[in-house]
FIMILO-639059 format. One line per field, with one value per residue (C-alpha): x, z, y; residue in three letters; residue number from 1. Coordinates in steps of 0.2 Angstrom, whole numbers, plus 5000, padded with zeros to 4 digits. Each point is the difference from the previous one (the first is absolute). Layout:
<sites>
u = X	...
w = Z	...
v = Y	...
rest = ALA	...
nr = NUM	...
</sites>
This chain:
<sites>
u = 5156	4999	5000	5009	5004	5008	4989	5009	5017	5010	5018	4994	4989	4988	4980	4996	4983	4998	4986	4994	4986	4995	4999	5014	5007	5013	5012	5015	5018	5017	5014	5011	4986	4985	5004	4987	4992	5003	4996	4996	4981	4995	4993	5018	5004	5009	5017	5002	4996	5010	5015	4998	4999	5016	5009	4996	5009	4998	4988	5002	4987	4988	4998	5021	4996	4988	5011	5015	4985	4996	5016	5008	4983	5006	4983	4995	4982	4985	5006	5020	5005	5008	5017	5008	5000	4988	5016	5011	5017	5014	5013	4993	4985	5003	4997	4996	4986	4993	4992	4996	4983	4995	4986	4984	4992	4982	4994	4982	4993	4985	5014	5009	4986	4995	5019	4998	5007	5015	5009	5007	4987	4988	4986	4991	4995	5014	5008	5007	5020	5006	5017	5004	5014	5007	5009	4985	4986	4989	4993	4997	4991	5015	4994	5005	5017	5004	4993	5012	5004	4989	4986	4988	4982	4987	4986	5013	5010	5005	5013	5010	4995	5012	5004	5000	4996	4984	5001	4980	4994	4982	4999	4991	5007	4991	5005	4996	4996	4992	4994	5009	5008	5021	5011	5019	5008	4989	5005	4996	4999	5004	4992	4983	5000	4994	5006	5000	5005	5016	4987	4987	5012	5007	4984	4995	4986	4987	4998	4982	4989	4983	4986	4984	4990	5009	5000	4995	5015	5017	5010	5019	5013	5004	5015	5003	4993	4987	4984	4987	4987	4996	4982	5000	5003	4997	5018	5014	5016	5014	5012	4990	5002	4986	4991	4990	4989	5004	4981	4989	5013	4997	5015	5001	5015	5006	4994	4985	4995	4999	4989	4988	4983	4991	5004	4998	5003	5001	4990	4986	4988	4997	5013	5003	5003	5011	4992	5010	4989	4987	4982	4998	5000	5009	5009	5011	5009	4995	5019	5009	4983	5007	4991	5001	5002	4986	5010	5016	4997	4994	4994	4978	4989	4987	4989	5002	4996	5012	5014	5016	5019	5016	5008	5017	4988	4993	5015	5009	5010	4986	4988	5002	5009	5001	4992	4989	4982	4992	4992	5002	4983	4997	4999	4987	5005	5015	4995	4981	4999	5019	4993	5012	4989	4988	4985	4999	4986	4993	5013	5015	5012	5014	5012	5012	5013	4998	4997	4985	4986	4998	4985	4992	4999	4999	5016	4998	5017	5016	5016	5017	5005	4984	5000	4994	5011	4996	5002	5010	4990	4996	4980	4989	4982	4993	4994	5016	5000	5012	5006	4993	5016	5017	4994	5000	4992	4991	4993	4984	5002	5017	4990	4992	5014	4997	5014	5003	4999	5004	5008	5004	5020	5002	4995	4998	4988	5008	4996	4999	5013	5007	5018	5008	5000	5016	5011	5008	4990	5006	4984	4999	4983	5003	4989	5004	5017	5000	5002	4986	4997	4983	4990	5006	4989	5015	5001	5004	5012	5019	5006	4987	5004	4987	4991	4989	4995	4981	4997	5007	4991	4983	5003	4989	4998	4994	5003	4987	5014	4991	5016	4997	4986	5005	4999	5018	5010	5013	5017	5004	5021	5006	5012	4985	4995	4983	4996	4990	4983	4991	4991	4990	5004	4995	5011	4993	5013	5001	5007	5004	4994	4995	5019	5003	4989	5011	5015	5012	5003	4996	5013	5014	4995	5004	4989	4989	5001	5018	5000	4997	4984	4981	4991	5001	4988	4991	4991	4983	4999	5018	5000	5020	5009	5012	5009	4995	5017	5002	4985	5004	5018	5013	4995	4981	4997	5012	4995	5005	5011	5006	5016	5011	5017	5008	5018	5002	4994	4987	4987	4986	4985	4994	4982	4996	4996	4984	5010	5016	5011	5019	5011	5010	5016	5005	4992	4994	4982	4986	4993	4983	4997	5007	5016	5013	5014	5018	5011	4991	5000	4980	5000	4983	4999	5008	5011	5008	5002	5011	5010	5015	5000
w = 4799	5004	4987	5008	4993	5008	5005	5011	5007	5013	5008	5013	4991	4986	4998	4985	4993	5003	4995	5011	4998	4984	5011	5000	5016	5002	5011	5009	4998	5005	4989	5016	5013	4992	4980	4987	5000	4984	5001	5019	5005	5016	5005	4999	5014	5017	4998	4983	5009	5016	4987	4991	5016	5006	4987	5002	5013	5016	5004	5015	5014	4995	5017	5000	4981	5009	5014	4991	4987	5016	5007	4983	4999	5004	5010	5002	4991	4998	4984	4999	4984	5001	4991	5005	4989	5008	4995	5014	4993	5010	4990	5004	5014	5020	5007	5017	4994	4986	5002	4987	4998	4999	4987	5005	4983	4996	5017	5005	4998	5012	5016	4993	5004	5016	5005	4996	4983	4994	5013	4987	4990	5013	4985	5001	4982	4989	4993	5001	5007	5013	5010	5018	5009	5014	5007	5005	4996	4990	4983	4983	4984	4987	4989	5018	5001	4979	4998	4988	5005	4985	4989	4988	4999	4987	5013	5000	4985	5001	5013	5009	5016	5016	5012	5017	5019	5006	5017	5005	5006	5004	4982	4994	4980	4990	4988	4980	4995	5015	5010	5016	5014	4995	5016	4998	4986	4982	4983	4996	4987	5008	4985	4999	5020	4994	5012	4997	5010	4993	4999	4991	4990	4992	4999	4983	4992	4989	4985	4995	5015	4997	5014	4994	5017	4996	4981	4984	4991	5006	5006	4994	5010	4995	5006	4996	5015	4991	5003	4998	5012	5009	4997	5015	5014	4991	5003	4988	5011	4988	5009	5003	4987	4990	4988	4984	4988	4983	4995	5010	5006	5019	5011	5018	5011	5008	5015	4995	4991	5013	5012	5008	4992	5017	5016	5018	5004	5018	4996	4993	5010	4981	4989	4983	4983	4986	4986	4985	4999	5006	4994	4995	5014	5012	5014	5015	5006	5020	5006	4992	4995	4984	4984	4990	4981	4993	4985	5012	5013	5018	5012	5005	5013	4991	5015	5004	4980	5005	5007	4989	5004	4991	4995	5008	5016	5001	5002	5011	5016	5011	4992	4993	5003	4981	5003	4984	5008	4984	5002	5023	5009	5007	5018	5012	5010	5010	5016	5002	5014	5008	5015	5011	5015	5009	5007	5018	5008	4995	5001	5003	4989	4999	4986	4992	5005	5016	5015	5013	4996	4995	5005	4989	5009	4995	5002	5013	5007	4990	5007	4989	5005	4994	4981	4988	4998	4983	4992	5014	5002	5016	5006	4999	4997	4994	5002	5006	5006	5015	5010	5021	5001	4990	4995	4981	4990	4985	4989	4995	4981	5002	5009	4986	4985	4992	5002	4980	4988	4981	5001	4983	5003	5000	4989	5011	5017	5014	5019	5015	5017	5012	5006	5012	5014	5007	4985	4994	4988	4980	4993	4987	4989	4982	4996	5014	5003	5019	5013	5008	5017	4998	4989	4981	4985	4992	4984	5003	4987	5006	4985	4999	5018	4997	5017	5003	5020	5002	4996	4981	4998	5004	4986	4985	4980	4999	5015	5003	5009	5004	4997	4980	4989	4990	5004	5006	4995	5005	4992	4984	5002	5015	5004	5004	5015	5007	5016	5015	5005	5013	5017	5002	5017	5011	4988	4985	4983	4989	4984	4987	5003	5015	5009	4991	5016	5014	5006	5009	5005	5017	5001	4991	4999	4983	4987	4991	4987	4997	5000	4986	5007	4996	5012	5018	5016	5007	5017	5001	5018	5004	4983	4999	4983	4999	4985	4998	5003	5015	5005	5001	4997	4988	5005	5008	4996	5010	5018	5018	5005	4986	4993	4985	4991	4986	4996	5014	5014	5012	5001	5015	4998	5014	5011	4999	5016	5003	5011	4992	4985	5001	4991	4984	5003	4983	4993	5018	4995	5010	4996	4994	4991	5002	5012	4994	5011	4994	5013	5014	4991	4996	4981	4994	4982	4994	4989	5014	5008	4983	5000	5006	4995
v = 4910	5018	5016	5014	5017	5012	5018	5011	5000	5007	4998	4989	4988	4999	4998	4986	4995	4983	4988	4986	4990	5009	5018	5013	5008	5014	4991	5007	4989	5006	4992	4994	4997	4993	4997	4998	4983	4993	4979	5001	5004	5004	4985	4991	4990	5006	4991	5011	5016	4998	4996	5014	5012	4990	5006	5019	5012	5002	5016	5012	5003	5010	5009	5003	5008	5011	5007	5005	5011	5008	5004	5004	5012	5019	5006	4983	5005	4989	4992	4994	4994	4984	4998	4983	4986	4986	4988	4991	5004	4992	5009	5020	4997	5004	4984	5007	5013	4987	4983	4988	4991	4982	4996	4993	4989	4999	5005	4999	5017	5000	4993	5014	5012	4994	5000	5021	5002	5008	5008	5013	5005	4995	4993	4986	4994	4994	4986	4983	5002	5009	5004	4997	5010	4988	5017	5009	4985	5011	4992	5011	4997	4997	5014	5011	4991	5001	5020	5008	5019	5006	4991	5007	4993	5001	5006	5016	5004	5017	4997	4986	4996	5002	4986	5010	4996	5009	5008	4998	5016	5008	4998	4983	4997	4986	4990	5004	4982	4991	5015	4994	5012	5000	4995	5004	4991	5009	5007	5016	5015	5017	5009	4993	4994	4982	4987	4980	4984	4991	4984	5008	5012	4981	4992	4993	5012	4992	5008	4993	4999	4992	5004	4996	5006	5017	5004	4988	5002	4997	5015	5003	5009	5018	5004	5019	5010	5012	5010	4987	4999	4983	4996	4988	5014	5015	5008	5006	4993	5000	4990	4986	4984	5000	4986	5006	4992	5001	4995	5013	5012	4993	5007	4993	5003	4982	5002	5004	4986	4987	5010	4990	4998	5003	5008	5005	5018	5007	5017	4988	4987	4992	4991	5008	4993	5007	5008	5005	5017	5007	5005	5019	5013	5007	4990	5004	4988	4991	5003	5015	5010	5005	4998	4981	5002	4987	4994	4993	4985	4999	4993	4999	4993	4990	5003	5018	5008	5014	4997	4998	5002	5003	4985	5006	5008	4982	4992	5010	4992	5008	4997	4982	4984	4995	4986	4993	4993	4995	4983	5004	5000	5017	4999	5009	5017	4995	5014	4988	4992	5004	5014	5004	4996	4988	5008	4991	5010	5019	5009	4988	4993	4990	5006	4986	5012	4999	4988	5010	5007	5016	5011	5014	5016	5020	5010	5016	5003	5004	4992	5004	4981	4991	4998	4984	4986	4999	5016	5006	5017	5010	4993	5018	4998	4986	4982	4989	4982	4997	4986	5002	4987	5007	5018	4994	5014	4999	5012	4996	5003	4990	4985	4999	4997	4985	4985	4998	5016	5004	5018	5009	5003	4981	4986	4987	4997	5007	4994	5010	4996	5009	5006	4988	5010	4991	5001	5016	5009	4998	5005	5012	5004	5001	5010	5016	4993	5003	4988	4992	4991	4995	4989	4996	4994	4987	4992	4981	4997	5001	5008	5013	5009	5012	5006	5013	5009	4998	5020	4998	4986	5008	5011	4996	5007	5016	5008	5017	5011	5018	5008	4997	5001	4981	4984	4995	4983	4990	5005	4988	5004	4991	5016	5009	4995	5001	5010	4995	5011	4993	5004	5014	5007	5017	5009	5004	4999	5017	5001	5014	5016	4997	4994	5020	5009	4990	5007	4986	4980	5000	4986	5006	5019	5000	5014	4988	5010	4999	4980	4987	4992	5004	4991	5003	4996	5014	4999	5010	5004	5004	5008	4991	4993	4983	4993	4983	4994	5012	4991	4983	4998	4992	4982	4998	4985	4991	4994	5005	4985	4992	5001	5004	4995	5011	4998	4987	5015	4996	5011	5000	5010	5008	5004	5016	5010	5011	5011	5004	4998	4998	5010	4991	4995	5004	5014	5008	5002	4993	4984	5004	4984	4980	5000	4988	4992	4996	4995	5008	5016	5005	5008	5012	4989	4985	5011	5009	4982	4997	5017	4995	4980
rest = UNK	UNK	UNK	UNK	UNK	UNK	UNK	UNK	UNK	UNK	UNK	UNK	UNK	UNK	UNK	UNK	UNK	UNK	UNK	UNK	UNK	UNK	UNK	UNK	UNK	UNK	UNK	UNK	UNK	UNK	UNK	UNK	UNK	UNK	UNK	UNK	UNK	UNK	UNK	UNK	UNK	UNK	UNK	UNK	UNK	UNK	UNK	UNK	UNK	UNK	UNK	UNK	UNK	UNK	UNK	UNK	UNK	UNK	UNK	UNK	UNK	UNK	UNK	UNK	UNK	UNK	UNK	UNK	UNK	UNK	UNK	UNK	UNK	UNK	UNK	UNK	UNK	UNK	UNK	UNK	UNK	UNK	UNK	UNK	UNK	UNK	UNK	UNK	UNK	UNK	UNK	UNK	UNK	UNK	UNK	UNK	UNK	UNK	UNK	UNK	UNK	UNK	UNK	UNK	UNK	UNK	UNK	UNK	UNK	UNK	UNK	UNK	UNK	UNK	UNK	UNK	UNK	UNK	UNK	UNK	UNK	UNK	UNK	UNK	UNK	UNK	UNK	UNK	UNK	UNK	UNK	UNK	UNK	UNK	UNK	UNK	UNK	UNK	UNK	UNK	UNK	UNK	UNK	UNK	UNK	UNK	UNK	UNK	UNK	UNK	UNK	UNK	UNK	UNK	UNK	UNK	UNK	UNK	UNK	UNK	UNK	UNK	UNK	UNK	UNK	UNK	UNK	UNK	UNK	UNK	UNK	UNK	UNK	UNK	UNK	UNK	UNK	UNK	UNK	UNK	UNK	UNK	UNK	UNK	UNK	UNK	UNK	UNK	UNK	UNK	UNK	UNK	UNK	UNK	UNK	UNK	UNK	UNK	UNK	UNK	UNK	UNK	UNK	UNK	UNK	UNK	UNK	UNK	UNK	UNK	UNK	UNK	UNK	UNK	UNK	UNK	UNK	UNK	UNK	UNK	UNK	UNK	UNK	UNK	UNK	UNK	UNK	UNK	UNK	UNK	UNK	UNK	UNK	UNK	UNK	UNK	UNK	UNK	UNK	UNK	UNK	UNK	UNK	UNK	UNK	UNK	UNK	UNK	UNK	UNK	UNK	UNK	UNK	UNK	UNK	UNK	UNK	UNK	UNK	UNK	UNK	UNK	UNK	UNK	UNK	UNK	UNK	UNK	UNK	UNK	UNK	UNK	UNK	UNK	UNK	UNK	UNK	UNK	UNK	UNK	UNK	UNK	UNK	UNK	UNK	UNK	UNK	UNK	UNK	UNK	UNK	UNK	UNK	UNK	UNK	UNK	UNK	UNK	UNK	UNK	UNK	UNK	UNK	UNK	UNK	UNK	UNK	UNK	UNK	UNK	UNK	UNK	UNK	UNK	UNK	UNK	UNK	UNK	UNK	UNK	UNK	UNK	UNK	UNK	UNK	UNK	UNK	UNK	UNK	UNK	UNK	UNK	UNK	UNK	UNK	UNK	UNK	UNK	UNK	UNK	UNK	UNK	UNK	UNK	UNK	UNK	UNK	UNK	UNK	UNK	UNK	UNK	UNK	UNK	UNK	UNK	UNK	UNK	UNK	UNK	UNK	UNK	UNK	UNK	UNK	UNK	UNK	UNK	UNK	UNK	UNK	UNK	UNK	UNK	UNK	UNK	UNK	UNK	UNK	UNK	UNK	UNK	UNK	UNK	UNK	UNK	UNK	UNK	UNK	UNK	UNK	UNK	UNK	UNK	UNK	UNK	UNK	UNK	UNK	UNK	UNK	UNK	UNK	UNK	UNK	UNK	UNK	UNK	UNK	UNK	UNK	UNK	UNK	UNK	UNK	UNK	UNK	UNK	UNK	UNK	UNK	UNK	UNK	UNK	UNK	UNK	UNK	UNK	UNK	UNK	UNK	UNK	UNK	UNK	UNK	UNK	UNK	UNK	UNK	UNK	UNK	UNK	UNK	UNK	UNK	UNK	UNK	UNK	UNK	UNK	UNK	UNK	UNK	UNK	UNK	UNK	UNK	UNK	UNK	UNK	UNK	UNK	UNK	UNK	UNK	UNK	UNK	UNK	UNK	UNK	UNK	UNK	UNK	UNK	UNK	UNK	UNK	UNK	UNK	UNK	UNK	UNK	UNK	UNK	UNK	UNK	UNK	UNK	UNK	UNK	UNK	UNK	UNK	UNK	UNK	UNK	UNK	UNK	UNK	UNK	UNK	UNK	UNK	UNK	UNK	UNK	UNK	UNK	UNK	UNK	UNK	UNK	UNK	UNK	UNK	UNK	UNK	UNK	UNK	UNK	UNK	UNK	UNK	UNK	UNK	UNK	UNK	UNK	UNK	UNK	UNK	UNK	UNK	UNK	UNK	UNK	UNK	UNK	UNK	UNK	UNK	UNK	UNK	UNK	UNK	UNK	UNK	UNK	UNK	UNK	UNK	UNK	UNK	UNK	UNK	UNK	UNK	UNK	UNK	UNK	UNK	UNK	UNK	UNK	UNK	UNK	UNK	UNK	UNK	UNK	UNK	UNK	UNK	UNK	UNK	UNK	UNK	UNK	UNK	UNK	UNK	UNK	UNK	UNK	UNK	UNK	UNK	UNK	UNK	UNK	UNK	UNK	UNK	UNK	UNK	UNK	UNK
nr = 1	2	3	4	5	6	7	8	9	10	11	12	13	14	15	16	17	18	19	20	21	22	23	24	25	26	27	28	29	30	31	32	33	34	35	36	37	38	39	40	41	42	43	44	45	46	47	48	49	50	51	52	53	54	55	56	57	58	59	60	61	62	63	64	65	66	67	68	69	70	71	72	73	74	75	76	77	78	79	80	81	82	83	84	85	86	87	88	89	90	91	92	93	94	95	96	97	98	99	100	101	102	103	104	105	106	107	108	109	110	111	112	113	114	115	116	117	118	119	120	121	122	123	124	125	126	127	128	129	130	131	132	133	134	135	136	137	138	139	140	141	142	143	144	145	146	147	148	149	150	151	152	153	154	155	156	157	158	159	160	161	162	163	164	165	166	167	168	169	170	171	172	173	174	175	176	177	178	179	180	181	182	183	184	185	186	187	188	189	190	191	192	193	194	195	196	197	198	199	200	201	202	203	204	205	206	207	208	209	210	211	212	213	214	215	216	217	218	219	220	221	222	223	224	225	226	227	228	229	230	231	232	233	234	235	236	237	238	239	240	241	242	243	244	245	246	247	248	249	250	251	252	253	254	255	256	257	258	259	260	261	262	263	264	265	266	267	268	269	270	271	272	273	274	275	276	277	278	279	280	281	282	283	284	285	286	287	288	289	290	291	292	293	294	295	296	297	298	299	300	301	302	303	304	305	306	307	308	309	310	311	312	313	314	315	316	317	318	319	320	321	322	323	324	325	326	327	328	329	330	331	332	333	334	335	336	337	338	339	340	341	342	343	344	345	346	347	348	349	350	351	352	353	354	355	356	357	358	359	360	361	362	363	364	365	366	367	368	369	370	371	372	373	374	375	376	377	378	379	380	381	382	383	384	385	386	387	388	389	390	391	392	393	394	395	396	397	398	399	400	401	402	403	404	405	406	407	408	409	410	411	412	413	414	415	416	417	418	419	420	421	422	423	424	425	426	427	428	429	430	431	432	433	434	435	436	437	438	439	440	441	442	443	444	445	446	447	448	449	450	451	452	453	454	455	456	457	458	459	460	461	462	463	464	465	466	467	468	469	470	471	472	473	474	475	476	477	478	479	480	481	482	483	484	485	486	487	488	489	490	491	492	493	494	495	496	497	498	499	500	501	502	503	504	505	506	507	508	509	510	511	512	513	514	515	516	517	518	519	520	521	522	523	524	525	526	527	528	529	530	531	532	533	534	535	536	537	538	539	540	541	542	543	544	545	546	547	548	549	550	551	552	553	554	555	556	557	558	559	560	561	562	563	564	565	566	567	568	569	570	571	572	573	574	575	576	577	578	579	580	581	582	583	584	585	586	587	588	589	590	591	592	593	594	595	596	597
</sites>
C-alpha cells in the first residue's frame, strides 16, 4: 500500500508525499478529479480506470476555456487569467459557447506525438490519458482538460500559480521545470514572472534523486528558493528547483544535473567533456568570452588543452543540440570532400547548382544588372565564372563555398541550395533577418528551420574588422543580431572620426553628422559620401525577376534601367535602387509596395 502525507495545500487541490516502490515523490491529487490513491496502484488494470473516470464530471473544452479568458480580458494583454471552472455543468454552462470532451484511456504516447501533441498546450511529453473534443477534434493531455484556476507547487512556494491563456508574442517564455518554450494555455506567477505547463506544473517530483554519473551521493529536493549557488553551472538562479546533498553540501539545480557528459558545440571543431572544475588559472570561456570560475563545472576539449566553455554557454540552443555522445564514434570533418564543383578542364566547371558550364574569366566592365546568383551582389572587379549559355554568374569566392558546413549560430550541419527561381521568395536569413533570393546554407532538420544567405555564412570567429582594435565575435543573445560586412568595392568604408570631415549623403543629402550611423562609403576620385543603406537599399539581396507574397499581395521585382529611374508611385522619389511592382503600379522599395496594403 501506499503512505501519503499531506505537504502543501491549496483550494484547488493538494500536493501529498507518497511512497512508491520504497522512493517518495510529491504528487499532486485534487479531491473530485484525481483522489488520493489509497488501495489502487498505478499499475491497476484499464477496466478500473475507465470506471473510475466514468464516474467523474464532464470537463469543458479546453480551447472554449481559453476564449471566454480572452474576451472577458479588458486590454486583451499577453497573459489572460482564466476564470471558468473546467467542469461541464448542465445546470449553469451556455451549451452554445461550451463543448464537452470525450476521454481517450491509456493512449500511446509516441502516436500521440507524431499526431502533434496537445492542441492546447501544444507540449509533447506527458502522460498516459488524454481528452478528445468531438466539436473541434482537437485532443489534450487530461492535466490540460482538469487544470484547476489556481494550484500551488513545491518548485514555487511563495505564491500560487495562475491558470491563464498565453497570447504568443515576440517574446519566447520557457517553462520553469522542463525548460520548453510555453504556447497558450500556462500557469503563472505575476510577481516573480515564473511560468510552468499545466503537465509539468502536476507532475510527480521525486524527492530523492540518485545519479551516479552526476554526483556520489543521492541528492534531496530543496524546496525553498534560496541563495545557493549551483555547483553544476556555476549560476545562482533562485527560481530554479534545486537538489542539495546533505553529505558534501553539492547543490545542482534540476536541469543541471542530467547534462550530457560529452558534447558537440558549433563554435568548436572538437567534442567537449564535462568536467566538474577546472585546474588553476584563468579561463575565458570559447562562446561568451567571459571568465570561468575553476571550482564550479564546465565543459573542456581533451584535445585542444585550452578551450573550455560555460556549462549554461555549452548548452545553449545555438550552440548545442543537447545530445549526450559518450560512448558515439566521433566522425571525421563533415565539409572534406563535399566541393561545390567539378573541375572539367582548366578553368571550367560545372557547379551542382547548376546544369552548363561555367567559365573562369576576370571582371573589367560594370553593369548595374549583372550580379552573383549566390550572394546576390553587383559583379565589380574580380575573378567570376559565367555561363557563355544563360548568363549565370558566379563570384569566384562564391563558386568556391563548400556543399556541407558547420557555422557557429547553429548546432547542426547546414547544406548549401538555392532559391527556386520560379517560386515566390519566402526566405528570410536568421541571422541578418532580410530577405534573400539567392543561395541558402539550410539545416536539414524540419523542426530546426534555421537558414542562413551565403554572405553570413562566410563569416567565421574572430572576425579582424579595421573599424575596431579587438577581435570581434558572434553575439551569444539571439536578440542581437549579427550584421553583414562583406565585399570590398571601389568605395572605400570610413568610420569614426573620419565620417566627422564629410559633409552630406550624396543619396539622401542628408548631414552625416546629424545621422545615427558611423560607417559610410567614400569614393576617392569623385571625392562623394553614401550611407551604406543609401548605397545598396532596404532589400539587396533579392533578385531582378523573382517575386514576392506578404499579407496575400504580390509583389514583382523589377530590372533596373541604365538610362532612367521612374519616379515612386508612392512616396514620389526616384527609384535609385530595386523597383517593385504591385498591380502595375512600380514602388522605389518593397516598403512603399506595402504602404497602402
Amino acid at each position: 500500500k501506499d503512505k501519503t502525507e499531506r505537504v502543501s495545500m491549496d483550494v484547488a487541490g493538494e500536493f501529498h508525499r507518497i511512497e512508491k516502490d520504497g522512493k517518495l515523490y510529491f504528487e499532486y491529487h485534487h479531491s473530485k478529479y484525481h483522489p488520493i490513491p489509497q488501495i489502487q496502484s498505478l499499475s491497476s488494470s484499464n477496466e478500473t480506470i475507465i470506471n473510475n473516470h466514468t464516474s467523474q464530471s464532464l470537463f469543458v473544452c479546453p480551447v472554449t476555456r481559453c476564449r471566454v479568458a480572452l474576451n472577458e480580458s479588458p486590454d486583451r494583454s499577453t497573459f489572460s487569467p482564466i476564470f471558468s471552472s473546467p467542469e461541464y455543468l448542465f445546470s449553469t454552462i451556455d451549451h452554445d459557447l461550451y463543448h464537452s470532451l470525450l476521454p481517450l484511456f491509456w493512449c500511446n504516447n509516441k502516436d500521440f506525438e507524431i499526431d502533434g501533441g496537445c492542441d492546447i498546450c501544444k507540449g509533447l511529453n506527458s502522460g498516459t490519458d488524454y481528452y478528445l473534443c468531438d466539436y473541434c477534434n482537437g485532443k489534450y493531455h487530461r492535466e490540460c482538460v482538469q487544470s484547476p484556476l489556481k494550484i500551488k507547487s513545491p518548485y514555487h512556494l511563495q505564491h500560487s500559480l495562475q491558470l491563464c491563456f498565453y497570447c504568443p508574442s515576440a517574446r519566447i517564455i520557457e517553462c520553469l521545470v522542463c525548460g520548453r518554450t510555453i504556447s497558450r494555455l500556462l500557469y503563472y506567477c505575476d510577481i516573480c514572472r515564473v511560468f510552468m505547463h499545466s503537465v509539468c506544473v502536476m507532475k510527480p517530483i521525486p524527492f530523492v534523486i540518485d545519479l551516479p554519473k552526476r554526483h556520489d551521493h543521492p541528492l534531496t529536493f530543496f524546496p525553498r528558493q534560496t541563495s545557493l549557488t549551483c555547483n553544476v553551472c556555476g549560476l545562482l538562479r533562485k527560481m530554479y528547483p534545486t537538489y542539495i546533498c546533505v553529505t558534501c553540501n553539492f547543490v545542482a539545480h534540476k536541469d543541471c544535473m542530467y547534462f550530457p557528459r560529452i558534447i558537440q558545440i558549433s563554435r568548436h571543431r572538437h567534442r567537449i567533456s564535462y568536467k566538474s572544475s577546472l585546474p588553476s588559472g584563468e579561463w575565458l570561456c570559447g562562446v561568451c568570452r567571459q571568465n570561468i570560475e575553476i571550482d564550479y563545472g564546465a565543459y573542456s576539449c581533451d584535445k585542444c588543452c585550452d578551450y573550455v566553455v560555460h556549462s549554461i554557454c555549452a548548452l545553449g540552443k545555438d550552440v548545442c543540440d543537447g545530445e549526450d555522445l559518450e560512448g558515439v564514434p566521433e566522425e571525421d570533418d563533415i565539409t572534406l570532400g563535399v566541393e561545390s564543383f567539378d573541375v572539367i578542364s582548366e578553368g571550367v566547371i560545372l557547379h551542382f547548382l547548376h546544369d552548363h558550364h561555367l567559365y573562369l574569366q576576370a571582371s573589367i566592365l560594370y553593369d548595374e544588372n549583372k550580379f552573383c546568383q549566390a550572394c546576390v551582389l553587383p559583379i565589380f572587379e574580380g575573378n567570376i565564372y559565367s555561363c557563355i549559355e544563360c548568363g549565370f554568374i558566379l563570384h569566384e569566392t562564391c563558386a568556391q563555398s563548400r556543399r556541407k558546413l558547420q557555422h557557429a549560430l547553429h548546432p547542426h550541419p547546414l547544406t548549401l541550395r538555392h532559391v527556386n527561381p520560379y517560386e515566390y521568395v519566402g526566405f528570410t536569413c536568421d541571422a541578418c533577418d532580410r530577405l534573400c533570393g539567392g543561395f541558402i546554407y539550410g539545416c536539414h532538420l524540419k523542426e530546426c528551420d534555421f537558414d542562413l544567405d551565403i554572405r553570413c555564412a562566410s563569416i567565421s570567429e574572430p572576425v579582424d574588422y579595421q573599424g575596431h582594435e579587438h577581435p570581434l565575435y558572434l553575439a551569444l543573445n539571439s536578440e542581437e543580431q549579427p550584421i553583414c560586412h562583406y565585399d570590398k568595392h571601389f568605395l572605400r568604408v570610413l568610420w569614426e572620426e573620419e565620417i566627422c570631415d564629410k559633409s552630406w549623403c550624396e543619396v539622401c543629402e542628408d548631414d552625416l553628422r546629424n545621422t545615427n550611423t558611423n560607417v559610410i562609403y567614400w569614393c576617392d576620385e569623385c571625392c562623394i559620401t553614401v550611407h551604406v543603406e543609401c548605397l545598396f537599399g532596404d532589400d539587396p539581396y533579392l533578385k531582378h525577376g523573382q517575386f514576392l507574397k506578404e499579407n496575400g499581395i504580390k509583389l514583382q521585382i523589377l530590372w533596373k534601367s541604365n538610362i532612367s529611374r521612374p519616379s515612386c508611385n508612392y512616396c514620389k522619389n526616384r527609384c535609385q535602387h530595386k523597383m517593385f511592382m504591385r498591380d502595375d503600379i512600380v514602388a522605389c522599395s518593397k516598403r512603399c509596395a506595402l504602404s497602402n496594403s
